[in-house]
N, C-alpha and C positions, 0 to 999 in steps of 0.2 A: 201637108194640107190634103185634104180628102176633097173627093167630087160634089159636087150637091146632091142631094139624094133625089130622088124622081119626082117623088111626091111634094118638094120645096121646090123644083124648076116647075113643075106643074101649076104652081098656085103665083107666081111669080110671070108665066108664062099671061095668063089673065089679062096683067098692068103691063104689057110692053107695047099694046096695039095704042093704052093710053100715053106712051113717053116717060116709062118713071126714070128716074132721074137715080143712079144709084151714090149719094151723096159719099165719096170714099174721103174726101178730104173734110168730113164731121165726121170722121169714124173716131172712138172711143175704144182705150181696150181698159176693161174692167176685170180684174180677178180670173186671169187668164180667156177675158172671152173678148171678140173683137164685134164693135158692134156698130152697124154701118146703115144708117138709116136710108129710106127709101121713100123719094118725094115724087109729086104728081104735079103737074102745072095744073091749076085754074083758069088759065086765059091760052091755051096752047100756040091759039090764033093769034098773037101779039107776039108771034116770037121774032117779027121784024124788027121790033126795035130792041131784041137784047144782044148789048155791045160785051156786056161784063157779067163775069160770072153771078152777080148780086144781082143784074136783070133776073134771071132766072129763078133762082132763090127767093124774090121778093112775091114772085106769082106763083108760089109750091108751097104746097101742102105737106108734111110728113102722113103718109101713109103705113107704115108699116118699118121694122129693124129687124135686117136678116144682121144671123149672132151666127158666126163663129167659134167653137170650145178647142181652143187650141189642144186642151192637155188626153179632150173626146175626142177629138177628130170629127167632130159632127157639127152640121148645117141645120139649122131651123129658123124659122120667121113666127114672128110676131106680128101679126098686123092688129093697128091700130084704128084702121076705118077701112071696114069692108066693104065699103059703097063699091070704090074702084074695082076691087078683084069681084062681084057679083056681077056690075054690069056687062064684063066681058067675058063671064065664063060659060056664056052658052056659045062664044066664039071658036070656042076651042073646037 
């Protein structure tokens, strides 16, 4: 397994002030690629009352599937809704 490239920690780096949620137990592997979706809370503020991992999951969004190419050795993302990674990229 390869490092993530600069430019894929950097666009990732955006959604972490948000809480994204890296969902590895919905990860899929497809035609040698591993593909591991990436959720955002909508209510982050309500995270007192999540007891169970389905708390959490039921207030998230998928934002975005960072893909691993097992046979490339390469890291890239896909995002889905850009909202997330714009409102915090003048954070960086």
């Amino acid at each position: 397994m390869s490092d993530v490239p600069s430019d894929v920690f950097n666009q990732l780096m955006a959604v972490f002030s948000e809480g994204v949620i890296f969902a590895f137990d919905q990860t899929i592997e497809r035609k040698r690629h591993y593909l591991i979706p990436l959720l955002v809370q909508e209510h982050p503020e309500r995270q007192n009352w999540w007891h169970e991992q389905e708390d959490v999951y039921a207030t998230a969004r998928r934002v975005a599937t960072l893909i691993y190419d097992v046979d490339q050795k390469h890291w890239e993302l896909d995002i889905i809704d850009k909202q997330p990674f714009i409102e915090n990229e003048a954070d960086l």
